[in-house]
Residue, then its C-alpha position, 0 to 999 in steps of 0.5 A: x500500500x505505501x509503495x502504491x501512495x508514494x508513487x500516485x503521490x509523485x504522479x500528482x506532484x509532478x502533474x501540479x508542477x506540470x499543471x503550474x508551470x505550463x500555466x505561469x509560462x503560457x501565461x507569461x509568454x501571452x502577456x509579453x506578446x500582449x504588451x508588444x502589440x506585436x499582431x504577429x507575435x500575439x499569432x504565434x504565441x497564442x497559437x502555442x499557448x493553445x497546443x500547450x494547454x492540450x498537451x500539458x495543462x489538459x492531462x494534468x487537470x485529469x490526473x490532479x482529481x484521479x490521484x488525490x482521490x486514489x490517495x484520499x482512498x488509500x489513506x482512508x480520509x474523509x473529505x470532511x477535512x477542511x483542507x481536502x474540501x477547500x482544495x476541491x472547491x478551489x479546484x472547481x473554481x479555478x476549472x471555471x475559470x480556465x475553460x473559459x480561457x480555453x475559448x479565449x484562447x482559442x479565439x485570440x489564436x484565430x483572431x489574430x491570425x486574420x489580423x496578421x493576413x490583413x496587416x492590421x493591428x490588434x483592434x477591439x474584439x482583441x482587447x476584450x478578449x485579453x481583458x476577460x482572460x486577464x479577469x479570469x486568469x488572476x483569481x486562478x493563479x491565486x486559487x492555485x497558490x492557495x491549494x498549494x499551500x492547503x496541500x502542503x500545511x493542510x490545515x485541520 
């Protein structure tokens, strides 16, 4: 049984790093193409932040719940401790979040892509767009900080 909880717990660990990291780079790298106003950067790197999110954040977002629950169950916890049910409702809360972002994302690659085709600059459907991600994206990030922390003192 041991054996089998450290290794879900190393999965879980090294996919919130994943979860973490390709989240803070992405949006990192969006916020410096943002700022250039550069329309076709915003094209590439938007473009690139969308196939990050299926390659690394939408594995990751699977295996989080999959193994914290198998340990949950290995270690026979009740989901009534505060820290486990804390980290579900920020999770949940964070997933609110980003799935709208997916769709941003989505339309900002595509959008900033015709406004590279047309040689024009980032206009007003562009701007709104990265208002709403920007809405969306703090309270994730911060909500994510907040897991890490239940995770790591796991308050009773």
């Amino acid at each position: 049984m041991m054996g089998d909880y450290l290794t879900l717990k190393l999965i879980h660990i090294v996919s919130a790093t994943v979860l973490f990291g390709t989240g803070l780079g992405t949006a990192f790298a969006m916020w410096r193409a943002d700022v250039s106003g550069d329309i076709r950067a915003i094209a590439v790197v938007s473009r690139n932040v969308v196939l990050a999110d299926w390659l690394f954040t939408l594995p990751a977002v699977i295996v989080q719940p999959l193994t914290g629950f198998w340990m949950i169950m290995l270690l026979d916890l009740p989901l009534s401790f505060t820290w486990i049910w804390l980290s579900l409702l920020l999770y949940v809360a964070i997933g609110l979040c980003w799935i709208p972002v997916i769709f941003i994302q989505l339309r900002v690659a595509r959008l900033s892509a015709q406004l590279v085709v047309r040689g024009e600059p980032p206009d007003s459907r562009y701007r709104r767009l990265m208002r709403w991600w920007y809405t969306l994206g703090w309270p994730a990030f911060f909500a994510t900080l907040g897991i890490f922390g239940l995770m790591v003192f796991k308050p009773v």
